[in-house]
C-alpha positions in Angstrom: 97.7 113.8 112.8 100.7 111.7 111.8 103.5 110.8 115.0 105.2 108.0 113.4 108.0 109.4 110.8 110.4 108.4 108.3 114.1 108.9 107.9 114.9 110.4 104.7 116.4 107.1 103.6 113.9 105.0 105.1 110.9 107.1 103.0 113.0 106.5 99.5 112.7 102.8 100.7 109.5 102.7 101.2 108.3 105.0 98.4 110.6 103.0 95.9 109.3 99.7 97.8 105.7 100.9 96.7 106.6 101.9 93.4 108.7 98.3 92.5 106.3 95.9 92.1 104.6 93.1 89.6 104.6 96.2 87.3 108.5 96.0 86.6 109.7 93.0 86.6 105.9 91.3 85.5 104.4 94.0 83.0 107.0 96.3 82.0 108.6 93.4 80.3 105.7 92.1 78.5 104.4 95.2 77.3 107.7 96.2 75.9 107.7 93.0 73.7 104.0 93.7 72.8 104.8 96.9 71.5 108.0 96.8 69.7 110.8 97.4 72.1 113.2 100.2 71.5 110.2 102.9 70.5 108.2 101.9 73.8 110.8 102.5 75.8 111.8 105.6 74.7 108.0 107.1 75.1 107.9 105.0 78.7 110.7 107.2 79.4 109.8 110.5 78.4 106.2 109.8 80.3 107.8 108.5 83.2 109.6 112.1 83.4 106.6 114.2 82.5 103.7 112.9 83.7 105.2 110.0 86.6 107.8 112.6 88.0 105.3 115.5 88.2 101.8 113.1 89.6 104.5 112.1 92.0 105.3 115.7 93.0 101.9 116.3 93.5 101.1 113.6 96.1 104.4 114.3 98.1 103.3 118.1 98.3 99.9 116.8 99.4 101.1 114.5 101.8 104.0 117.1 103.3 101.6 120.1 103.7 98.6 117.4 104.8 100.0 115.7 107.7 97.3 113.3 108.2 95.5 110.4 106.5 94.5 110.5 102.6 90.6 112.0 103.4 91.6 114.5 105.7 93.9 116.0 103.5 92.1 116.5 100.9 89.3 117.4 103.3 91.5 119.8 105.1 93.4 121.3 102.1 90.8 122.3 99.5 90.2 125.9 99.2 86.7 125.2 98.4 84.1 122.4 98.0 85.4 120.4 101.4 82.5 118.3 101.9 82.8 117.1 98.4 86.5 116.8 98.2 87.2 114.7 101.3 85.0 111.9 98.9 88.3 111.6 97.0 89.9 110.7 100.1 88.9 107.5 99.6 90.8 106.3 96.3 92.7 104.4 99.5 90.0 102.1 99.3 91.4 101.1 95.9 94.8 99.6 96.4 92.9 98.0 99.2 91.1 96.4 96.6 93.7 95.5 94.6 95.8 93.8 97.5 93.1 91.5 97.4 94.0 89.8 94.0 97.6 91.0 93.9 98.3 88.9 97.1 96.7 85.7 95.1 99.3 86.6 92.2 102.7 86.9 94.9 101.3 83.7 96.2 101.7 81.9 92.5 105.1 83.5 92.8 105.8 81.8 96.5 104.4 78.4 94.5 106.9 79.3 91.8 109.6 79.6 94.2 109.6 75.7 95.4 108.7 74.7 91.6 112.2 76.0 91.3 113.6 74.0 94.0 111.6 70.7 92.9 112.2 71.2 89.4 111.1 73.5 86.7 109.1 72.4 83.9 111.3 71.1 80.9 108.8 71.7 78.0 106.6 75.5 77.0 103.8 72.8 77.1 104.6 71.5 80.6 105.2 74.9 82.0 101.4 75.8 80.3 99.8 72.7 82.2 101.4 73.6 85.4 100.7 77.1 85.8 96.4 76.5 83.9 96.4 73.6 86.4 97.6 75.5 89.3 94.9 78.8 88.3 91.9 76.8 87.6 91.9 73.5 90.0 94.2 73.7 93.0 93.1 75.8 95.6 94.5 74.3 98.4 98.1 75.8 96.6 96.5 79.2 96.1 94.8 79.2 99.5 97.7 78.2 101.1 100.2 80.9 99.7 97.6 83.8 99.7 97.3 82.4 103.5 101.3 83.1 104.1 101.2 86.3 102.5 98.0 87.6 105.0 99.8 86.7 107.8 103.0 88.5 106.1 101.6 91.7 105.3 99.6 91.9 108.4 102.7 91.0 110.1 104.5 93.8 109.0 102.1 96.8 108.8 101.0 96.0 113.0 104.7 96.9 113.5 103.9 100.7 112.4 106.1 103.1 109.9 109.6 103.0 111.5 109.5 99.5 112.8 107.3 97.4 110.4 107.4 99.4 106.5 110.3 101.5 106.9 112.6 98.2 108.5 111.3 95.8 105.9 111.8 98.1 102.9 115.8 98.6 104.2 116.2 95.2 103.9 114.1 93.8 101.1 115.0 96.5 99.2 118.6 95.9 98.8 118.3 92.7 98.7 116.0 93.0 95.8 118.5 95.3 94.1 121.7 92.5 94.6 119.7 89.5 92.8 118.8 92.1 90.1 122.3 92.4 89.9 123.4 89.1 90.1 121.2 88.2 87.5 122.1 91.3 85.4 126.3 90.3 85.4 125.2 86.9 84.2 122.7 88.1 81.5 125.6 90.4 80.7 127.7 87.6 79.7 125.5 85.5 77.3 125.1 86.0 74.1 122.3 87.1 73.1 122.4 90.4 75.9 123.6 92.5 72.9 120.1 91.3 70.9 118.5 92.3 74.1 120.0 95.4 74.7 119.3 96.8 70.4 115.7 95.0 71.7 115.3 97.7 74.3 117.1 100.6 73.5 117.2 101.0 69.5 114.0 102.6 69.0 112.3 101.2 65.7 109.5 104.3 65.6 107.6 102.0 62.5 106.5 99.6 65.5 105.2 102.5 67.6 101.2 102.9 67.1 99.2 105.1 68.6 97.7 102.4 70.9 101.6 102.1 72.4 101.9 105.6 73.1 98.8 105.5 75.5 99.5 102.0 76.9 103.1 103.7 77.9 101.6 106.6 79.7 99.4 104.5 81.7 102.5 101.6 82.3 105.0 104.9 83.5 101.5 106.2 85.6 100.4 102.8 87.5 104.6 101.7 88.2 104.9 104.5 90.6 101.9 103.9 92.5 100.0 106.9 91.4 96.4 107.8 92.1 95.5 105.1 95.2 96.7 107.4 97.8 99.8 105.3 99.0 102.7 108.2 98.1 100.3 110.8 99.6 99.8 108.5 102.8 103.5 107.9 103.4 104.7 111.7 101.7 102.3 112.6 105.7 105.3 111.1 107.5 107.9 112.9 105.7 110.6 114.6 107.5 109.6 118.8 107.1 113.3 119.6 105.8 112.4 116.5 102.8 113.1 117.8 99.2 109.9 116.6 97.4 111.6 117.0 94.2 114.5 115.4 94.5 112.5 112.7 96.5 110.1 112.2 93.4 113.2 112.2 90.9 115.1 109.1 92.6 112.0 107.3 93.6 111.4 107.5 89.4 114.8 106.9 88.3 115.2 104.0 90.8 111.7 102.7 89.7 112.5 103.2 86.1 116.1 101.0 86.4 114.1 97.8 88.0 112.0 97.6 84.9 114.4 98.2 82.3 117.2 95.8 84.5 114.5 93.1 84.9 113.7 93.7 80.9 117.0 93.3 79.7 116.9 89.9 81.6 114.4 88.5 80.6 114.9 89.5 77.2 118.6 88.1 77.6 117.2 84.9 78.5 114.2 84.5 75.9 116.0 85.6 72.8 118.9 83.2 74.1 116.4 80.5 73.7 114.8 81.3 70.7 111.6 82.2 72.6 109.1 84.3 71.7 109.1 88.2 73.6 105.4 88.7 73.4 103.6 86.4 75.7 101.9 88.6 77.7 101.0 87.9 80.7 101.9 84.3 80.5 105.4 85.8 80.0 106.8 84.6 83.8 104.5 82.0 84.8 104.5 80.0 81.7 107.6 81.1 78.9 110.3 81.8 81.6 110.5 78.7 83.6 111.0 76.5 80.5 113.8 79.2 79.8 114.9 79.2 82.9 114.7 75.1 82.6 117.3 75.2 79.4 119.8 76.8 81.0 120.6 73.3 82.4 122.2 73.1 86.2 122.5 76.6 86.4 118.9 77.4 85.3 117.3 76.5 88.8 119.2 78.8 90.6 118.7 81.5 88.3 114.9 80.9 88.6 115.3 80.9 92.6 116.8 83.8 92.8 114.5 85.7 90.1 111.4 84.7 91.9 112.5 85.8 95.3 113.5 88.9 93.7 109.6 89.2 92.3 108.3 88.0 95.3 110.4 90.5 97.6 108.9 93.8 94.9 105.1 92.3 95.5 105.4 92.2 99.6 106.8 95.7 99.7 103.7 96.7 97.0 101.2 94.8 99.1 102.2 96.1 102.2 102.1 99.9 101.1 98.3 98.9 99.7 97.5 98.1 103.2 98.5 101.2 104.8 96.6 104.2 103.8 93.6 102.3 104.7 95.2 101.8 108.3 96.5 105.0 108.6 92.4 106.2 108.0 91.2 104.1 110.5 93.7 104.9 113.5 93.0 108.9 112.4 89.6 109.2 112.2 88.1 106.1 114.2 90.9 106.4 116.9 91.2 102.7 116.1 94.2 101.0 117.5 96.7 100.1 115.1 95.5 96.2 115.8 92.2 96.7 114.9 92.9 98.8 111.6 94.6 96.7 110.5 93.0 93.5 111.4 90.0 94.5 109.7 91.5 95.9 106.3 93.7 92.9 106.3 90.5 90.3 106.6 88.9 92.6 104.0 91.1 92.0 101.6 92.0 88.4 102.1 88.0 87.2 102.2 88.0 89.3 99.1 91.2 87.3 97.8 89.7 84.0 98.5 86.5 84.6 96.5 89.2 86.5 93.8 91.0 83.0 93.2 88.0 81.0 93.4 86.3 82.6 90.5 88.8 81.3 88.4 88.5 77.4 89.5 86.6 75.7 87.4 84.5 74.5 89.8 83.5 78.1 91.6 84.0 80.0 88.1 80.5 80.0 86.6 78.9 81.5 90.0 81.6 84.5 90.4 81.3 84.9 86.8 80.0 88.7 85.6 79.0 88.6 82.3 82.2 87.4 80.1 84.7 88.3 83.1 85.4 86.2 86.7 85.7 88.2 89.9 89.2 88.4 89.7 89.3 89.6 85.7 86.7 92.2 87.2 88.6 93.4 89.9 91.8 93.6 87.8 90.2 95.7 84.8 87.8 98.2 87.0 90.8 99.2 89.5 93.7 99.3 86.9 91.8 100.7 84.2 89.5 102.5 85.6 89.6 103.6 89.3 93.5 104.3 89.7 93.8 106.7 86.6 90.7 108.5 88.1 92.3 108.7 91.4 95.4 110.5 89.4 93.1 112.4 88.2 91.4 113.7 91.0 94.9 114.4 92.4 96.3 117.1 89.8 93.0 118.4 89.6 93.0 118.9 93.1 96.4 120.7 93.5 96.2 122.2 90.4 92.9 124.1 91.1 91.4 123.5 94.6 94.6 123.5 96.7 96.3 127.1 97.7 98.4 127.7 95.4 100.9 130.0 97.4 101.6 127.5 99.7 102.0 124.9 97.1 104.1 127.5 95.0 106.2 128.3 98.7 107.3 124.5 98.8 108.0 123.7 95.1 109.5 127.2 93.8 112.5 126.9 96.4 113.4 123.7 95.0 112.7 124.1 91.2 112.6 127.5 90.2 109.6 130.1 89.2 109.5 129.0 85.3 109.8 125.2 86.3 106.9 125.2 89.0 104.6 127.2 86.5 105.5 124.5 83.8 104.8 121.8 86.2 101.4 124.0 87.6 100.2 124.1 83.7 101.2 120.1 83.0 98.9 119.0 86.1 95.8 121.6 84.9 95.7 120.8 81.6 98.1 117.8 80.3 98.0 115.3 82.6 94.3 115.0 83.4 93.5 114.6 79.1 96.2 112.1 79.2 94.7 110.0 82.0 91.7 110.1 80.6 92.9 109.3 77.0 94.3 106.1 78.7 90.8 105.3 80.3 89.2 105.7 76.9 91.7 103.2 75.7 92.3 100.6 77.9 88.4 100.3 78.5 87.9 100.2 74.7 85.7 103.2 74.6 88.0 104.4 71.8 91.0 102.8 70.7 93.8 105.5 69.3 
């Protein structure tokens, strides 16, 4: 059973904390210029509302009627089949997982960070060396920074809810949100914002393929940290008089702002420079600080601050990865906090080190898999793979195995008889098809 709560404000916080990551100010940018702008939006939107909103209505009525960690709730709440059920419990493992190679990625960031204060790279070409020299031969970097954000994490989650996640989140959080803005006012004021802006919101529907629909149902699914058991995990410490619905539609809008502020940005910045929009992944670690670099004095201090703003939304991700896995151990096991968390955290950074050495040229060829390096592996299976199944599992779960009076008791109060059955029909039948309609495609099985 759950002691530790939240304050209203403090659960936003940590809920939005959890939700703002890499995927909004990293992805959402990137995959918006991959697919056309304007059009991908407007789907990302409409997705985020019906299928984010309502998966995230589902784990805060899991978590609030659950009151323990992720297994035991769905353990404890099935109607039927809870031997089997409790197995689902443990999608926490896969954010645990994923904290292994995200902290490697917030500790390029960190790196990126003092390349600011040194000196950014003056040339695409130079930025390209920097960042391929920096992923392939220097470990000591990578070791170093994936070090700090270990001790950082583990730091924070032996604190507990209100003194470690909750405290953090109130001020990284708004800190977070002020350099957004900051950078936002300035991005307003050049030039190219209004290129930008038609860029984002003018939807040009002869750009928008299939393919873009689905990639725009799983971006508006993985932003809000669906499906790994984190919202479920901290919705457990809710206070009893918290509106879930209202909870799940500021956590979306707030989540859904960062990534189109952080869009509009970069975009600003890029098109200002006559770069291109569509560099993937590459897009902040190799096309931005060039950018950044031809913005002259000014330039590095825009970089400074839009890294620490990236760095701030990865440490309040990483540290909600951490703590379903704690929250299991100290439930079940009657571990002490200490020693839950001491042994998820050296999972995941033993895990990390091997992550970052399997793309060193020297280490690469014996963590290689077939075509993919550890790290490539761990990325693709848990993205693409294991968090849409957990989402899965979830509206499956409290669409068919969970009572449904008391689910109907807490959600027809706050949005009406018509609105809860629409919602009850989305997770049977819509949401599950379109999860696995994003499996298909992001695993290749079938490209739409």
């Amino acid at each position: 059973m759950i002691t530790s709560r939240f304050s209203k404000l403090g659960f936003i916080l940590a809920a939005v904390g959890s939700a703002v990551g890499l995927g909004n100010i990293w992805k959402f940018p990137y995959v918006t210029g991959e697919y056309g702008g304007g059009a991908f939006v407007l789907v990302y939107l409409i997705t985020a509302l019906f299928i984010g909103v309502f998966v995230l209505i589902s784990e805060l009525v899991i978590g609030k009627l659950g009151r323990s960690d992720a297994v035991t709730m769905f353990e404890t709440l099935a109607t039927k089949h809870k031997k089997l059920w409790k197995y689902a419990g443990f999608i926490i493992i896969v954010p645990l997982i994923i904290l292994a190679y995200y902290s490697v990625v917030i500790g390029w960031i960190f790196h990126y960070i003092a390349i600011s204060i040194q000196g950014l790279p003056q040339t695409v070409e130079q930025s390209k060396d920097i960042f391929i020299g920096l992923l392939t031969t220097d470990i000591q970097t990578q070791l170093l920074y994936h070090t700090v954000v270990f001790v950082l994490v583990t730091a924070i989650i032996l604190q507990g809810i209100k003194d470690g996640i909750e405290k953090i989140n109130k001020i990284l959080m708004p800190l977070l949100g002020i350099i957004l803005a900051i950078l936002l006012v300035y991005s307003i004021n050049v030039d190219s914002f209004s290129k930008a802006f038609q860029f984002m919101f003018n939807p040009d529907f002869t750009k928008l393929s299939s393919e873009a629909v689905v990639v725009a149902i799983g971006q508006a699914f993985y932003t809000l940290s669906l499906g790994m058991g984190i919202i479920i995990t901290y919705a457990a410490s809710l206070p009893k008089d918290s509106n879930v619905v209202k909870s799940s539609i500021l956590i979306s809008i707030i989540d859904t702002m960062v990534a189109i502020v952080a869009g509009l940005i970069i975009f600003t910045l890029l098109f200002d420079k006559g770069a291109e929009s569509t560099k993937g992944a590459g897009l902040v670690f190799i096309s931005l600080p060039s950018v950044f670099y031809e913005f002259g004095s000014i330039g590095s201090f825009l970089a400074l601050l839009f890294f620490i703003a990236i760095a701030f939304a990865g440490i309040t991700s990483a540290i909600s990865m951490l703590e379903p896995t704690v929250e299991y151990f100290e439930n079940r096991f009657n571990f002490s906090r200490i020693k839950a968390a001491m042994i998820c955290s050296i999972f995941f950074y033993v895990l990390g080190i091997a992550a970052l050495l399997s793309n060193i040229e020297s280490y690469s060829s014996v963590l290689m898999i077939g075509e993919k390096g550890l790290f490539d592996w761990l990325d693709f299976v848990c993205s693409t793979i294991l968090v849409p199944i957990g989402g899965i599992l979830v509206v499956v779960f409290i669409g068919h195995y969970m009572d449904k009076e008391a689910v109907e008791n807490e959600l027809i109060p706050l949005m009406g008889t018509a609105l809860t059955k629409f919602w009850f029909f989305m997770v049977r039948f819509v949401i599950p098809f379109a999860l696995i309609i994003v499996i298909l495609n992001e695993t290749g099985i079938f490209k739409f």
